[in-house]
C-alpha positions in Angstrom: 1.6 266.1 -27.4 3.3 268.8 -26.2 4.1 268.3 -22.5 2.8 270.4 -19.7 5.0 271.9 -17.2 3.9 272.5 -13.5 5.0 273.1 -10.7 7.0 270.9 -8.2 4.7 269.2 -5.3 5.7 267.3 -2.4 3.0 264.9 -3.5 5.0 263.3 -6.2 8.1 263.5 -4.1 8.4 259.2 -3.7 7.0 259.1 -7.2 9.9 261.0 -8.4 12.7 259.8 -5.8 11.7 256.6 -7.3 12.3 257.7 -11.1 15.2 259.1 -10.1 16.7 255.9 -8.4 16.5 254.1 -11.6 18.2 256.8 -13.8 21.3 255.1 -11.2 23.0 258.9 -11.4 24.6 260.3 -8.1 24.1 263.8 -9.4 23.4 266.3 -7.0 21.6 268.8 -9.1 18.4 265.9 -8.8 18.1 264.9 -5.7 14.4 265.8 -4.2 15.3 268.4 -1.8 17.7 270.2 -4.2 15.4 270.7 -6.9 12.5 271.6 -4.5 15.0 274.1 -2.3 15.9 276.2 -5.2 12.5 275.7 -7.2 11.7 279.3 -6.9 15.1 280.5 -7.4 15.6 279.0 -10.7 11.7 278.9 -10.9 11.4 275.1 -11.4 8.9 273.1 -13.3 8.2 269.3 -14.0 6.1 267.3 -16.3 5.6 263.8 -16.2 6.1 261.6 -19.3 5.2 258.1 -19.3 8.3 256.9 -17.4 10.4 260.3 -17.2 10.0 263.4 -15.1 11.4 267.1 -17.7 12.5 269.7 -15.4 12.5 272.7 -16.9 14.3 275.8 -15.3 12.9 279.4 -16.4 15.7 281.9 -14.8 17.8 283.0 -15.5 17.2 281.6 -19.1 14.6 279.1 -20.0 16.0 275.5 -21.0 15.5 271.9 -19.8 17.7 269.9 -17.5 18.2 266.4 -18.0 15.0 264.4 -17.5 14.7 261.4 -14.9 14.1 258.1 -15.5 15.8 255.0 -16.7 17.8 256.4 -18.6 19.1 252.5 -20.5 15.5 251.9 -21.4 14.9 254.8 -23.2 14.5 255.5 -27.1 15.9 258.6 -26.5 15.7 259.5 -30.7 12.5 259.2 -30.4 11.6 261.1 -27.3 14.1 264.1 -28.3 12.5 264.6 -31.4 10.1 267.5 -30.1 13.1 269.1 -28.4 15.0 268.5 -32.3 12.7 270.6 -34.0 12.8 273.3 -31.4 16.5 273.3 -31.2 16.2 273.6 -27.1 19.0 273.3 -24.7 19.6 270.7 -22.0 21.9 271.5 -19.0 23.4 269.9 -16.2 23.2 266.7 -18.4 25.5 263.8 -16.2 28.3 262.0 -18.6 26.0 258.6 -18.6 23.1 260.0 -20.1 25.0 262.3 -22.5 26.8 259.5 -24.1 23.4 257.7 -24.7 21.9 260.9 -26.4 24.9 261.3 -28.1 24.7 257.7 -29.3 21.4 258.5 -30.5 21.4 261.5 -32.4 25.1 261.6 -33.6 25.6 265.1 -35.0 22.2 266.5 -34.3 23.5 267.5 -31.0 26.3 270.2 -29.8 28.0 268.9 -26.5 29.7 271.5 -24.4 31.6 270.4 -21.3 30.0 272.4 -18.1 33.2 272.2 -15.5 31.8 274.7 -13.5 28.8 271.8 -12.9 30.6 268.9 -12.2 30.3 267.5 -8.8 33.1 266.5 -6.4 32.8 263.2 -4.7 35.2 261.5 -1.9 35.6 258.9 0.0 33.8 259.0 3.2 36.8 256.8 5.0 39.2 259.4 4.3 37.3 262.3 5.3 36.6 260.9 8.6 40.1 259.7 9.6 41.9 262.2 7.6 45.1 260.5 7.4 48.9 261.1 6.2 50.1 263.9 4.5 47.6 265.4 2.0 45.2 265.7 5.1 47.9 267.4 7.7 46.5 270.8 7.2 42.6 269.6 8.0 43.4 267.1 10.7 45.6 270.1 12.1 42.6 272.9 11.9 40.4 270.2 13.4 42.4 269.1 16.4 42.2 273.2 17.2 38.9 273.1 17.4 38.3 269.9 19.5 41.2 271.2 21.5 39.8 274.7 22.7 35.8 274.1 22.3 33.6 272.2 24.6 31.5 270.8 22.1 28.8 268.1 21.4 27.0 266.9 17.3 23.2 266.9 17.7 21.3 265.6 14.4 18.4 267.6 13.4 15.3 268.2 15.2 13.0 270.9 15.6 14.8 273.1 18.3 18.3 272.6 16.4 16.7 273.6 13.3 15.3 276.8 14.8 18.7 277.4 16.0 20.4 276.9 12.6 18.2 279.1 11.1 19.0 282.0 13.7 23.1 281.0 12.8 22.0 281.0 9.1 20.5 284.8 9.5 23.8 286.1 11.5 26.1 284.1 9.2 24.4 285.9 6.1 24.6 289.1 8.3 28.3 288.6 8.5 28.6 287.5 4.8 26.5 290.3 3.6 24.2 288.1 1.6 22.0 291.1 0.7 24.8 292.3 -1.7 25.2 289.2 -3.0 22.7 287.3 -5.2 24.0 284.5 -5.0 24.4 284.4 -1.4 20.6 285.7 -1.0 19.3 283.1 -3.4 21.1 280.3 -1.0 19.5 281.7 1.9 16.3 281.3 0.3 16.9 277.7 -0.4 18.3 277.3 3.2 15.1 278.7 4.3 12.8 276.7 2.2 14.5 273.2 3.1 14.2 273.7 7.1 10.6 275.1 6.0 9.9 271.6 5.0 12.2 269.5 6.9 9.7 266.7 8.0 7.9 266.8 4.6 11.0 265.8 2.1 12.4 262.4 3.0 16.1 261.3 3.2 17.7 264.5 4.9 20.4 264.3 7.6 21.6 266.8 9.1 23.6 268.2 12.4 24.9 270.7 14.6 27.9 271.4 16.3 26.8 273.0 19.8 29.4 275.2 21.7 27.8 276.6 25.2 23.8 275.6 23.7 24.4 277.5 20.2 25.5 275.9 17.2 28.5 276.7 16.2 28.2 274.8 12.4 25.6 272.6 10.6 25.3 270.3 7.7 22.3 269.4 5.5 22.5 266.4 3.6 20.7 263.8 2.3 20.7 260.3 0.9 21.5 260.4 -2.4 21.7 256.4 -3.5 22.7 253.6 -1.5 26.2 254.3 -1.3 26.3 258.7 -1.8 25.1 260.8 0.6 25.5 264.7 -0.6 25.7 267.3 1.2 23.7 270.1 0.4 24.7 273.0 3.2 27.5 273.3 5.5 27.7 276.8 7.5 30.2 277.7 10.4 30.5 280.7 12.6 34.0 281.9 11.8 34.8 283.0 15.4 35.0 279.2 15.8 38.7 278.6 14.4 38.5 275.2 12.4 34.7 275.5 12.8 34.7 274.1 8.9 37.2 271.1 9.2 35.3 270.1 12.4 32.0 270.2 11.0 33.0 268.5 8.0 34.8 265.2 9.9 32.3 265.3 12.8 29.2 265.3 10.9 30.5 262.2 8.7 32.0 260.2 11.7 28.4 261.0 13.1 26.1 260.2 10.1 28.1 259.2 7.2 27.3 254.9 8.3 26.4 252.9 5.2 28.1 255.6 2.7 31.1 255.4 1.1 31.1 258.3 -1.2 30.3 261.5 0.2 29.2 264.4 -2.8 30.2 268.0 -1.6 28.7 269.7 -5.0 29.9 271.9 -7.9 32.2 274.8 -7.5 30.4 276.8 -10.1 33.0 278.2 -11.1 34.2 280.1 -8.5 38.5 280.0 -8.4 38.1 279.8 -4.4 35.7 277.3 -4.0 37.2 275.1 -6.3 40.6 275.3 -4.6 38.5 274.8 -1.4 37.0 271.4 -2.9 40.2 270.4 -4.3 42.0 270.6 -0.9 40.0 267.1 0.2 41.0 265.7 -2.7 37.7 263.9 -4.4 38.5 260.7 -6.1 36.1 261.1 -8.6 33.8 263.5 -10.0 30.1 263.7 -11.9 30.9 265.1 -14.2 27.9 267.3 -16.4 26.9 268.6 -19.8 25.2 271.2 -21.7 23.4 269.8 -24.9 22.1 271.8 -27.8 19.8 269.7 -29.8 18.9 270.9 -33.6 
């Protein structure tokens, strides 16, 4: 049968969180509160399989991204053979799962590297200490901040939320977003996750607060037992090393349990990439694009 594609719900949310444990990838692009923050943006739709969840994004061109599951009990000739036929596309496909699918249909699928979608990861020891050499530059810009700013970390909670959003709509003020789709389009998914902070489970987040008003915030969440990603990290610019401080504070704050810390893709961007490169991740996820025929 052909499967049915619907929207996402937050009534499925531990259903899927579940599905997606057992797949055992550390992936950003699947975590529940990505997928459901930019579900309109990339107009996002799921359909549930037996023991897999397809997402299936619509803009800005229709193709599926790599299903959720358990990914090393899966027959995956068998359950790609619809896809086969229709010669679709798969993107944002992790290494793991791409080696099994390659496994399984052999030349019947085109593998294309997607750099631009790999995500950084780092250790979440050396981000908080921030030691030697390779860090000088950070642990300098941070020092600044802690040296000239009065400031406190609050995690998340209604008030702070309010207040990030009111940052969030100066920051995008400042930044322009409405020239930028991109921007625009995170603002949106900024938006919808505070919308529905209390609903999706696993965030943490936190503010740095300079005279009552944040000055930066994080939004992160619990990604497996040992990854936490962070999903949004904002700082007024007025604040100098508002971005260093934010960064170290918010793990030294939150970060307890996690060893790996994933900061996202670049997509692609030469300055971001430089930017992500400059804390020196010690591994990344790295992601696919699969054309099956």
């Amino acid at each position: 049968m052909p499967l049915e594609f619907q929207p996402l719900s937050l009534n499925r949310q531990s259903q899927y969180i579940e599905l997606l444990r057992a797949s055992g990838t550390n992936a950003s692009d699947y975590s529940f509160a990505n997928i459901w923050g930019w579900a309109d943006e990339y107009d996002l739709r799921w359909a549930w399989e037996e023991d897999l969840v397809w997402i299936q994004q619509n803009r800005p061109e229709v193709c599926l991204w790599a299903p959720v599951g358990p990914w090393h009990a899966i027959e995956w000739a068998r359950r790609l053979t619809p896809m086969r036929k229709s010669g679709g596309e798969m993107i944002r496909v992790p290494a793991p799962l791409k080696n099994r699918m390659a496994a399984a249909l052999g030349s019947a699928v085109r593998i294309e590297s997607s750099r631009e979608h790999w995500d950084y990861l780092y250790d979440v020891g050396e981000l908080t200490a921030l030691k030697g050499n390779r860090f000088h530059k950070k642990k300098n810009l941070l020092n600044q901040f802690v040296k000239h700013y009065a400031f406190q970390y609050q995690p998340m909670s209604p008030e702070i939320i309010q207040m990030a959003l009111e940052m969030q709509e100066e920051w995008c003020l400042w930044r322009d977003c409405e020239s930028s789709e991109t921007l625009s389009a995170e603002n949106r998914a900024i938006s919808r996750v505070f919308h529905d902070w209390d609903a999706l489970s696993h965030l943490i987040g936190g503010a740095l607060m300079v005279e009552g008003t944040p000055a930066a915030y994080t939004v992160a969440e619990a990604l497996t037992d040992g990854t936490l990603v962070v999903h949004f990290e904002k700082g007024c610019t007025g604040f100098k090393g508002v971005y260093q401080a934010i960064n170290q504070v918010f793990l030294e704050n939150a970060a307890a349990g996690f060893a790996r810390v994933n900061r996202e893709q670049d997509l692609g961007d030469p300055g971001l990439r430089k930017a992500k490169e400059s804390y020196h991740p010690v591994d990344f996820v790295e992601k696919y694009r699969l054309t099956l025929g």
